[in-house]
C-alpha positions in Angstrom: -10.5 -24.8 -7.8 -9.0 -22.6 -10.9 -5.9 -21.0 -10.1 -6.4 -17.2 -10.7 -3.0 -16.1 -11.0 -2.1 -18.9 -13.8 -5.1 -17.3 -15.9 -3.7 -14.1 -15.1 -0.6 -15.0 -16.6 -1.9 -17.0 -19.7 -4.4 -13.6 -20.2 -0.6 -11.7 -20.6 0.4 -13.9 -23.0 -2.2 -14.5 -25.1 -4.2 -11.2 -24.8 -2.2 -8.3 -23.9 1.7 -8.9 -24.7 0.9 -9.5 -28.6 -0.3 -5.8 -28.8 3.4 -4.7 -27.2 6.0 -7.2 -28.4 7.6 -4.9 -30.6 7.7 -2.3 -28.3 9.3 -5.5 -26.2 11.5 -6.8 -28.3 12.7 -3.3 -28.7 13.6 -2.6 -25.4 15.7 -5.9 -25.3 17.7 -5.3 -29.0 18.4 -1.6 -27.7 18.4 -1.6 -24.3 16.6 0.0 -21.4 17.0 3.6 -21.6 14.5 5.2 -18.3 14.3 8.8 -17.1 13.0 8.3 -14.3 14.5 6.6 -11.0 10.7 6.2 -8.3 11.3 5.3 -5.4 8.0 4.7 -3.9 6.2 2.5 -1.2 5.3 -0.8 -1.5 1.8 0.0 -1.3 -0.6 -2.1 -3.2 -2.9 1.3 -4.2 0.2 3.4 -5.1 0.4 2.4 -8.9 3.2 4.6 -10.4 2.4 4.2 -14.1 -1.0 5.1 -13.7 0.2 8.4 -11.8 2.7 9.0 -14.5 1.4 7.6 -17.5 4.6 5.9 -18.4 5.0 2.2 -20.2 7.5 -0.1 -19.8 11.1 1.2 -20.4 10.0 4.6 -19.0 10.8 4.6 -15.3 13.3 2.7 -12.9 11.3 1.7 -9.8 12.5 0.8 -6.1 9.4 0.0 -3.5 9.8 -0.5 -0.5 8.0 -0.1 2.9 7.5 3.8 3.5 9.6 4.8 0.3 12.7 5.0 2.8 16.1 6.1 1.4 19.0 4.5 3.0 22.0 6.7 4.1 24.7 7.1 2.7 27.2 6.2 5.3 30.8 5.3 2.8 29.7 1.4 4.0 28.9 -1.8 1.5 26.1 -4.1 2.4 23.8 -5.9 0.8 21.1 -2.8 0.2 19.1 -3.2 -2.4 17.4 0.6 -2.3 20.9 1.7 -2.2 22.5 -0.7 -4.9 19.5 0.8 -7.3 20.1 4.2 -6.6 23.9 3.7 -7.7 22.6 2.1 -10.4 20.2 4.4 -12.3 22.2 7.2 -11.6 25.4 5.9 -13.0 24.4 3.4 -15.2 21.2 4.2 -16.5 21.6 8.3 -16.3 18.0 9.0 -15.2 17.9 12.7 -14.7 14.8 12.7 -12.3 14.5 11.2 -9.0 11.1 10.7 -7.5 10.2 10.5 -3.8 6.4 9.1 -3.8 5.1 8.6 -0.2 1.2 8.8 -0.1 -1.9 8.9 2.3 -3.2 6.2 4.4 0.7 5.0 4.6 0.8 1.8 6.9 4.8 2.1 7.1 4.4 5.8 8.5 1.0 4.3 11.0 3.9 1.8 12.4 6.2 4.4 13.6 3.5 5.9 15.8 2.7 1.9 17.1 4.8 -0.9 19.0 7.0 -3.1 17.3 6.2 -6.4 16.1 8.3 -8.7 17.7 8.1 -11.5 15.3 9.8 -8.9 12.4 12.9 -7.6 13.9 13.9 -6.6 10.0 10.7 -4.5 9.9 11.1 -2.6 13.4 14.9 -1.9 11.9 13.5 -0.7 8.6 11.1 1.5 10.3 13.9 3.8 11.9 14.7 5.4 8.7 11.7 7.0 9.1 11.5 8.2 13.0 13.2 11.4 12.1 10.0 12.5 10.7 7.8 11.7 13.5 6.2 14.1 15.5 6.1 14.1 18.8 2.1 13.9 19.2 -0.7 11.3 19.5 -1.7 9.8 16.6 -4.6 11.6 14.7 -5.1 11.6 10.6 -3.4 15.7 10.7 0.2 14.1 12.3 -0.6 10.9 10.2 -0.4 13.3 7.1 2.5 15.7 8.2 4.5 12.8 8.9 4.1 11.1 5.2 5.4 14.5 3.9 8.0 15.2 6.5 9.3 11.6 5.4 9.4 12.6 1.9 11.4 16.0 2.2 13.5 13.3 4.6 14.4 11.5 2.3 15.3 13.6 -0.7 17.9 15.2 2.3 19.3 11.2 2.1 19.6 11.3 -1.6 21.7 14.6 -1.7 24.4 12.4 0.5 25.0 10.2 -1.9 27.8 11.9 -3.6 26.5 10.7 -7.4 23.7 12.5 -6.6 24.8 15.4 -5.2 27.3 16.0 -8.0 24.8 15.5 -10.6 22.1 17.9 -9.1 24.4 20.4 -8.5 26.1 20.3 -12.1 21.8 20.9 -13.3 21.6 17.1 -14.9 19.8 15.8 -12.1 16.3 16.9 -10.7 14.7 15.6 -7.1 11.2 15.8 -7.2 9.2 15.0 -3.9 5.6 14.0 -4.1 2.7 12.9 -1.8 0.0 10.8 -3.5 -3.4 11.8 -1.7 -5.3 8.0 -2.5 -8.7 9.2 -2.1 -8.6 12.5 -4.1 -6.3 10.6 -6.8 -3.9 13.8 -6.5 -0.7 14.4 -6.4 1.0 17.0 -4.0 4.4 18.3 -4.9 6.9 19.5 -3.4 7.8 23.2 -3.4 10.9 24.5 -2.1 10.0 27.9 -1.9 7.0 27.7 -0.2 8.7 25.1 2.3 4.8 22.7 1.2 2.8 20.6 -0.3 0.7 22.3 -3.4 -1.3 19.5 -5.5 -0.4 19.6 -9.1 -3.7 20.9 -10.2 -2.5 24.0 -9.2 1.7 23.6 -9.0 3.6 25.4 -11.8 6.5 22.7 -11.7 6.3 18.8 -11.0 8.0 18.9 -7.4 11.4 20.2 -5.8 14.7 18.4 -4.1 16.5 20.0 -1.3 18.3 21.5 -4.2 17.4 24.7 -5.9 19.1 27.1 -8.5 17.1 29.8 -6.4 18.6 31.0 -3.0 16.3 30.1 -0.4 16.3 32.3 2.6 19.6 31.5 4.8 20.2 27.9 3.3 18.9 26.1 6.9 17.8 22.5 6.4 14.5 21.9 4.2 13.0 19.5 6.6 12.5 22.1 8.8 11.2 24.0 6.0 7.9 22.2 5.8 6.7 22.7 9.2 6.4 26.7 8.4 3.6 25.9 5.9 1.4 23.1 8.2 -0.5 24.2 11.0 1.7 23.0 14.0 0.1 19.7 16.0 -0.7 19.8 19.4 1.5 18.3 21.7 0.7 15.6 23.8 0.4 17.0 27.6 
């Protein structure tokens, strides 16, 4: 039986990479120089340089299951979402950070589900994301709120890390949150203001932080924020 991935690999080599070695070659002589920090889920359909029609060199990239952010907590572990967080903001200087969660998101389906015993790591994992549950049976409405409550969730995270924070308050850094809709192949941003989710199509900016140069309304917390622009969820009786 041929082994697919091996042709996969030779196919790089020999069909694609001869078309980009410079551009290669000159990413190694001068260095990798991103914008862009994504954090994003692992998700096999969530393909970030199709949704931002980057290359290579172009965007920083953490995945991981939900698109989680870590707190910051003063701690040192061995984290590797933190570690690249501290990493392409001091020293790569990225001045955006992207928060991608998306539809149909199996890490968000698990915090409405039992635990697996057989991946304690996993169940662990998981509660970085329980904040954003909602206290309802699981229907595809909650399934949806919760993937963009977890998003605004974790752009609160990244304004604790105080690299971050300094950076977006000095106006070098940017915090975009965004919800990739699979089936529509839309993006939904994140708009402070409005406290939602409006799909780029018709968005006037590429997605908000927590942090704005605009006051908004008495400064409370932005994850409650979102809640004022979905149609509340019934609760279970």
């Amino acid at each position: 039986m041929p082994d697919e991935l091996l042709q996969r690999l030779r196919r790089f080599h020999d069909d694609y990479f001869p078309g980009v070695q410079e551009r290669f070659q000159s990413l190694v002589h001068d260095g990798q120089h991103p914008s862009i920090l994504f954090i994003g889920c692992s998700d096999s359909r969530l393909v970030p340089y199709l949704l931002t029609g980057t290359g290579p060199g172009e965007v920083f990239m953490v995945r991981n299951v939900g698109a989680f952010v870590p707190p910051h907590d003063g701690s040192v572990g061995y984290h590797g979402t933190a570690a690249a967080i501290e990493f392409a903001v001091l020293k790569l200087a990225v001045n955006r950070i992207v928060v991608c969660g998306h539809s149909h998101c199996g890490g968000i389906r698990a915090l409405y589900e039992e635990a697996t015993p057989q991946a304690p790591n996993l169940a662990a994992w998981l509660d970085l994301g329980r904040e954003a549950a909602l206290p309802v049976r699981m229907t595809p409405e909650a399934l949806r709120r919760t993937e963009q409550r977890s998003v605004v969730l974790q752009l609160e995270r990244l304004m604790a890390y105080p690299m971050v924070r300094e950076r977006v308050e000095a106006g070098r850094l940017k915090l975009h949150g965004w919800h990739y809709v699979i089936e529509d192949g839309e993006v939904h941003v994140f708009d402070l203001r409005s406290g939602g989710f409006v799909p780029a199509s018709s968005a006037d900016h590429s997605g908000t932080g927590p942090f704005d140069h605009t006051p908004v309304d008495d400064g409370s917390r932005i994850f409650n924020e979102i809640d004022v622009a979905l149609a509340p969820a019934p609760r279970v009786s």
